[in-house]
N, C-alpha and C positions, 0 to 999 in steps of 0.2 A: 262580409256576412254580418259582423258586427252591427254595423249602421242599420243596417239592413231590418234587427229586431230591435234598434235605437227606436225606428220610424216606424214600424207597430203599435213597440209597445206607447209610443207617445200619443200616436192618435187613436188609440183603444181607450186610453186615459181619458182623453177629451172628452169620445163619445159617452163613457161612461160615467162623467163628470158632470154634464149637461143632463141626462138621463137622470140621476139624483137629485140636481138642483130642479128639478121639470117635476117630479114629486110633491118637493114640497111647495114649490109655488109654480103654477103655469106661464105667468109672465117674464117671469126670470131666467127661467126655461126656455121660453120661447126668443126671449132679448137675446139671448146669448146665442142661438146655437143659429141666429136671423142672422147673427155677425160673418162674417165670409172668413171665419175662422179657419176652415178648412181649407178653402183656399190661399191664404195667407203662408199659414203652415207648407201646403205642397211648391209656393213661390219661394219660401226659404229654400227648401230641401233642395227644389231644383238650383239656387243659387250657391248652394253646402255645394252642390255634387259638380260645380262647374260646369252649368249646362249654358248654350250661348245666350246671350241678351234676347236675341229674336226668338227663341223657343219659350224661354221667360215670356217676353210680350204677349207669343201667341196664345199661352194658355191664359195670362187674365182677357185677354179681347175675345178668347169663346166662352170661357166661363161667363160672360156679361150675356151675350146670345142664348147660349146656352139657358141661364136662368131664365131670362125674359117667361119662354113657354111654360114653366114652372107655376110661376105664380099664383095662376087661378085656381089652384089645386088647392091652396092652403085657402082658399075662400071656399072651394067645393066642399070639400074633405067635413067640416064639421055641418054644414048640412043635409051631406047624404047619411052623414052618421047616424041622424035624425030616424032617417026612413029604412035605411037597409044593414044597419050594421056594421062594423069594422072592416071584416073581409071583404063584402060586395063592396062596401067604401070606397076600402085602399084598391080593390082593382078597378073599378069604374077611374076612380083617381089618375092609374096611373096608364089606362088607355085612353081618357082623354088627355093626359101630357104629353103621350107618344106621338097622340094626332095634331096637337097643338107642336111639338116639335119636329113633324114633317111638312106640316103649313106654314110653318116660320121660314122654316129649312130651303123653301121651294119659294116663297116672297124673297129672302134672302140673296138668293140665287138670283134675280132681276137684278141687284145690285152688287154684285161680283163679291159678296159675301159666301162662298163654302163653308157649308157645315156639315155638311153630309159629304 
């Protein structure tokens, strides 16, 4: 249970770390938190926790898939900002990730890729 709020409290840190530096400068902000720091971080853990090589593997090779559909979102996002505001933004945002992530998902699929 220990570790347990070890790996909380450490990646609440983070977020909140990034979050502050994103303050005072955008770019900084934005460098840092583009790092796949968080991914990194849950590769440890799972490697702390003795979890097997191939579970390790798996999750950096969908994390890689996974982001792909991502992407264009952070190109969307401050142009819709433009016209619609934050909320209608981030949800426009994140139903066309959902949909770029079931069209990937289903391309994918023609090449013995599961993601879904």
């Amino acid at each position: 249970m220990g570790f347990l709020i070890v790996k909380y409290l450490v990646t609440a840190a983070i977020i909140v770390a990034v979050s502050e530096v994103a303050k005072r400068s955008d770019k900084l902000g934005a460098l840092i938190i583009s790092l796949p720091i968080m991914t990194i971080i849950t590769l440890f853990w799972l490697n702390f926790e003795n979890q097997p090589d191939q579970k390790i593997s798996n999750h950096a090779y969908y994390t890689f898939w996974y982001g792909v559909p991502t992407l264009p979102m952070f190109l969307a996002f401050p142009l819709l900002m433009k016209h619609f505001g934050f909320g209608y933004s981030m949800l426009i945002s994140l139903t066309g990730t959902s949909a770029l992530l079931a069209i990937t998902a289903f391309i994918l699929d023609k090449f013995d890729v599961k993601l879904l």
